[in-house]
Structures are given as C-alpha cells and as structure tokens.
N, C-alpha and C positions, 0 to 999 in steps of 0.2 A: 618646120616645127612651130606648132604657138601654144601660148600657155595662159589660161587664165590670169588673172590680178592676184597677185601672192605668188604666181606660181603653182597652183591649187591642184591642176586640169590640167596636163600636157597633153596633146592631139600630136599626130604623125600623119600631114595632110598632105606630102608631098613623094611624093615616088620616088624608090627606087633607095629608100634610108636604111639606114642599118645600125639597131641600137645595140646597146653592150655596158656592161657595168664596170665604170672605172675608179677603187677605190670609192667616196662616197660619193659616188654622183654617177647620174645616166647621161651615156655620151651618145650624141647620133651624130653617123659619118656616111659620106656620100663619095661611092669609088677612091677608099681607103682614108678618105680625109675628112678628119674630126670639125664638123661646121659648127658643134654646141653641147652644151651640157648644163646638166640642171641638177639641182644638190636633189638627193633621194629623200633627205629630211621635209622638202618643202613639198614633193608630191602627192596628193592624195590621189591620183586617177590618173592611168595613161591610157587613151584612146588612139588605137590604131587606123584612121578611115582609109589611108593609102593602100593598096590590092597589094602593092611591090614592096613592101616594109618586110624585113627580115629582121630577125633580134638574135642575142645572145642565148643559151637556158642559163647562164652564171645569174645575168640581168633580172627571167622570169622567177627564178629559186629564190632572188633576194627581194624580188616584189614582194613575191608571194609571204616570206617571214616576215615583209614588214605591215600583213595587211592592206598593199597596194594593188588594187584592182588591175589587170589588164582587157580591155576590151576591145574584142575584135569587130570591128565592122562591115554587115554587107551593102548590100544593096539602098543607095538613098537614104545611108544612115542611121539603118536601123541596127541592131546589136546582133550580130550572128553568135559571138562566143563569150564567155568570160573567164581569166585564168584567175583561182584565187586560191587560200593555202588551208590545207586539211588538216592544218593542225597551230595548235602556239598558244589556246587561251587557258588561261588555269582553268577555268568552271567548265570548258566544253563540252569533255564528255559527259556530265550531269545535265547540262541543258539541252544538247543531242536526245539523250534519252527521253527526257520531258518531253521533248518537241515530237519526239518518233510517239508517243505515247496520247498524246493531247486529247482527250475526250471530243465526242462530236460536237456538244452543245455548248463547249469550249472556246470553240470554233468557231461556231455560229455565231459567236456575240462578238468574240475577234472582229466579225468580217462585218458585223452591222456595226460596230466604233467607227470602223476604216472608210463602209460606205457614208452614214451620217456624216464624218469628220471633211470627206470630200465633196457631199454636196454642200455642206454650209461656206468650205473654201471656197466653190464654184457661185455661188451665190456672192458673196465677198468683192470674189474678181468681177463678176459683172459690175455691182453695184461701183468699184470701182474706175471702169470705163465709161462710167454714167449709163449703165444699160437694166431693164427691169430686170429686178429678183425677186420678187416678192415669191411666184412660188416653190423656192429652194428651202428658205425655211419651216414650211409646210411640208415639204418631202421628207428635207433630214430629220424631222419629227417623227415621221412614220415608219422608218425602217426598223425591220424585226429582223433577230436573230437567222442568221445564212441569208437575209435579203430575199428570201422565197419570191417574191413579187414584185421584182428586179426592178425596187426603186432608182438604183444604179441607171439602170438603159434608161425608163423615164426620163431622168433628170437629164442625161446627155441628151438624148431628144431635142429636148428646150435649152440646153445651154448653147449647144454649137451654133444657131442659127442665130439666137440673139448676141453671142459674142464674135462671129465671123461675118457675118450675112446668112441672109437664105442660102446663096448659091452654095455656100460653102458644105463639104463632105468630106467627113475625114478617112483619109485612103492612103495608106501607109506606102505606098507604092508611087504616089503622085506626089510632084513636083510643090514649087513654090511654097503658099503657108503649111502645107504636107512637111515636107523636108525640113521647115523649119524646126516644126513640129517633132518629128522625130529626132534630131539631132539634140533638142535641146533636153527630149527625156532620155536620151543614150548617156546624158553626161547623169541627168538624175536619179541614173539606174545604176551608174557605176556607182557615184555616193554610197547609195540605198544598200548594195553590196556588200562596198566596206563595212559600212556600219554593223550588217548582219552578222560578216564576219569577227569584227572587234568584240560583236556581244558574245560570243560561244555559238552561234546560231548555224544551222546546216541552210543556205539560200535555196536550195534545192527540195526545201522540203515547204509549198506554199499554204498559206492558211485559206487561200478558193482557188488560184490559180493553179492549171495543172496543164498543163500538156507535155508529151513524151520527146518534144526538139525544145524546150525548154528549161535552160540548165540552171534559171532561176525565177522561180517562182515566187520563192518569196520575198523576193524585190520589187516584182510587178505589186505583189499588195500593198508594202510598206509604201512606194513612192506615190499610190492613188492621191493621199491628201494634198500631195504637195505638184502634184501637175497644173493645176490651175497658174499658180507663178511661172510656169513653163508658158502658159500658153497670153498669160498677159504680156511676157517678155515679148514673145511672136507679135501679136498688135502690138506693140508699140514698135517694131524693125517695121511691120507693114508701113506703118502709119509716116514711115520716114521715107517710103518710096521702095525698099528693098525688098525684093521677093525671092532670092538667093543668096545658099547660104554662103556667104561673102565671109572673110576673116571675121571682118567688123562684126558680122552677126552672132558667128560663135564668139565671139568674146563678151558678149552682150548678156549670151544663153549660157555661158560658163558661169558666167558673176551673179546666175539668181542664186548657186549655193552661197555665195557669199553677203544673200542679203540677209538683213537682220531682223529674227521674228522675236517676238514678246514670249517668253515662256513665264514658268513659274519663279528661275534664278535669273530669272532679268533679260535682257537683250542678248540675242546670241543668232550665229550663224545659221542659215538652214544646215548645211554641213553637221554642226553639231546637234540641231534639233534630229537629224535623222540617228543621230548615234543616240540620242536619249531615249526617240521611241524604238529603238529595235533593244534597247536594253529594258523597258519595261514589258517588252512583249517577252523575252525571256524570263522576266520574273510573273507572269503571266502564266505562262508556262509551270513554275517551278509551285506557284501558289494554289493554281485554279482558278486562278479568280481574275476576269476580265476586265484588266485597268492598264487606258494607253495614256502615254502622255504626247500632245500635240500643242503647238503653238496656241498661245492664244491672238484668237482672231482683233484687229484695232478694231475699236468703236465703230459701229456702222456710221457711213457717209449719208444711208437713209436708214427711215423704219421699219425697210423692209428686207433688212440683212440681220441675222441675228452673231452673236459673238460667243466663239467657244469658252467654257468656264475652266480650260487647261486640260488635265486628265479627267478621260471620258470611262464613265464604267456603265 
C-alpha cells in the first residue's frame, strides 16, 4: 500500500490485498493479517493497480457515501473502472436534469473554455521547461465553439515533440514515459470524478467525450486543463533518470494534486481547484451561461506565454 503526502491517494500496488472497512478507517490485510490502515476521513482516491486485490462491499458502500472514488486499474495503468455513489448531494437531481438537458451550443462553448484553457496551460508548461511556446497562445486564441477545427489535435501535434522530443509518441499501451503518463492522469481522473461527484454532477454524462466503454466522460473533459502538470511532473522523474513507475514516481505524480494553483480565493490545491470548476460547470448548467473557473496561470517566464484572467466565459 502507498499513499500520497496527506494521505490524499491510497494505491493497492501490491498483490494479493484484501481491503475491508473497520469502524473509521480502511484496513488492508494480507492472508488474514491486518498490515495497515488509513483513517477514511484523510482519503480522497483509492486506486486499485494490483490484478489480485479483493475488498469488502461494506468498504465500497462507505466509499461510495463519502464521495470517495474507487478506481480500478488495467492494463499499464490505465483506468478500466470507476465505483462512485448515485446518490447523496442535496441539488442533484436539479443538476442531473440541467446536465441531461444542456443545449447544443451550451456545449459547444463548454468545450472551447476547456480546449483554450488547456492549450494556454500547455503553452505555460513548455515555457516553463524552457521550451518554445509562442504558438499556443495564438491557438488558444482561435478556438470556436465545439472546437470544429480540432484546435486541440493541432496544438498536441506541436506540444509532444517540443516537451518530449521528436522521438516521442504518446501510446497509451507503451511503456516508460507512456506509463508514466498514464498513471499520473489515473490519479487526475480519480480527483476529477470526486469533484464531479461532490458537485451533483452525473460523470457519465461528457460535455465532448463519448464513448460506450467509458463510464466517465465527463472527467476526461474536466481533467484536460489540468494534464499538462501531469506531464511536466513526467519530465522532471525523466530528467532524474527514472523511466519506471517506481513508488518514488508515483508519489511524485500523486502530489501534483497537492500543488498549489492561484485561483481567484488565493492559493489553493489542484484538488480543490478541481472541485471549484466542476461546481461552476454545474452552475453552467443550471444558468445557460458558459462560465468556468480555472486556475490562474503565474506570470509568464517569456512573452510568449499568455496568463489566464481566472473564469473563462
């Protein structure tokens, strides 16, 4: 068992565990015998990557009421499930509705705040590794409503090569900064989850994301702006020599929720910047009216990063 700083992130990376809820706290036991436990108040996210992991339903019933994600993992780290709870928020089913209801061009503007807001972060993170950005600011300038002219793929075009290398190809299947890669957005997907859930939000229902083996969609939108800190976390594990996800590394990649972004109420976790914008996205929802709130980006390193002005309409 390892667990982010706080406690934040519990992973189950070792075979053959067996979790269980004991009074307030998750116990995991290894052929009958209690090796650890962790208070249920301090977890936000329990990640399953071990194949032989078995748990309690007492343990998932009481995740699940306290808004605590469970995610299963397959293959190289990628998220194959996620258990999270159908019920608990006062406003939900009003925001259900909204969200079942959302107008197209609702939508469309949704998902051009979400892509602008990720390319300016991607631009940010290069400039931060000392690598050229100049034209990210010029992309996330140009994004229109649904993205029809998939400024998105563009921009990842130019961003992988310049913040990886040439050689590099992102291949969710492959090894090394791959893996790294996906593990560290498995932990940013669970976040992303809670938060949707905490707001009244159905994850299952994505504002562009869709596919029918995808039990959250709308986690994959929310967590766009904020993968770039995933992937600067990865260079800098590279940059140490590491190419495997080693404890050390997940614990590197668990503690970017725990870094601290500028919002509009001051310095605050990504953790909770994820809960702010999945609660604006429900009032989004509830109003019509397309206002997200995201991090504001620090002052550029050059002049050719530009900086978020907080919520984007």
């Amino acid at each position: 068992m390892t667990a982010s700083p706080l406690g934040r992130i519990v992973e189950i990376a070792e075979e053959g565990r067996y979790l269980a809820k004991s009074r307030g706290f998750l116990t995991v036991s290894l052929k009958g015998e209690e090796i650890g436990r962790v208070p249920l108040d301090d977890i936000a996210a329990v990640m399953a990557t071990a194949l032989s992991t078995t748990t309690s339903c007492a343990l998932l019933a009481e995740l699940a009421e306290r808004g605590i994600p469970f995610v299963l993992c397959g293959r190289n780290y990628a998220p194959a499930a996620l258990i999270w709870p159908i019920s608990g928020h006062h406003a939900q089913q009003r925001r259900m509705e909204a969200q079942l209801g959302v107008a197209k061009i609702l939508g469309q503007r949704l998902w051009a705040l979400i892509v602008a807001a990720k390319i300016r972060r991607q631009g940010w993170a290069l400039a931060q590794s000392g690598k050229r950005a100049g034209a990210f600011r010029r992309l996330a300038s140009i994004v229109q409503p649904g993205d029809l002219e998939n400024i998105e793929a563009q921009a990842a075009r130019r961003y992988w090569p310049l913040l990886m290398g040439d050689a590099f190809r992102r291949d969710v299947d492959a090894e090394g900064p791959n893996a790294l890669l996906n593990y560290g957005y498995t932990v940013l997907r669970g976040a992303t989850a809670r938060a949707i859930v905490a707001a009244g939000l159905h994850p299952g229902l994505g504002i562009f994301h869709r596919h029918p083996q995808n039990a959250m969609p709308l986690a994959d939108d929310l967590m766009e702006p904020f993968r770039p800190l995933v992937d600067l976390s990865v260079l800098e594990i590279l940059q140490t020599g590491t190419t495997a996800v080693t404890p050390e590394a997940k614990r590197a990649l668990a503690a970017v929720l725990l870094t601290e972004q500028t919002t509009s109420a001051g310095r605050t976790p990504v953790s909770t910047c994820l809960m702010r914008l999945a609660a604006s996205l429900a009032d989004s929802y509830l109003t019509g009216e397309a206002s997200l709130e995201f991090p504001i980006l620090p002052e550029p390193l050059t002049a050719s990063v530009v900086s978020d002005d907080g919520p984007a309409r």
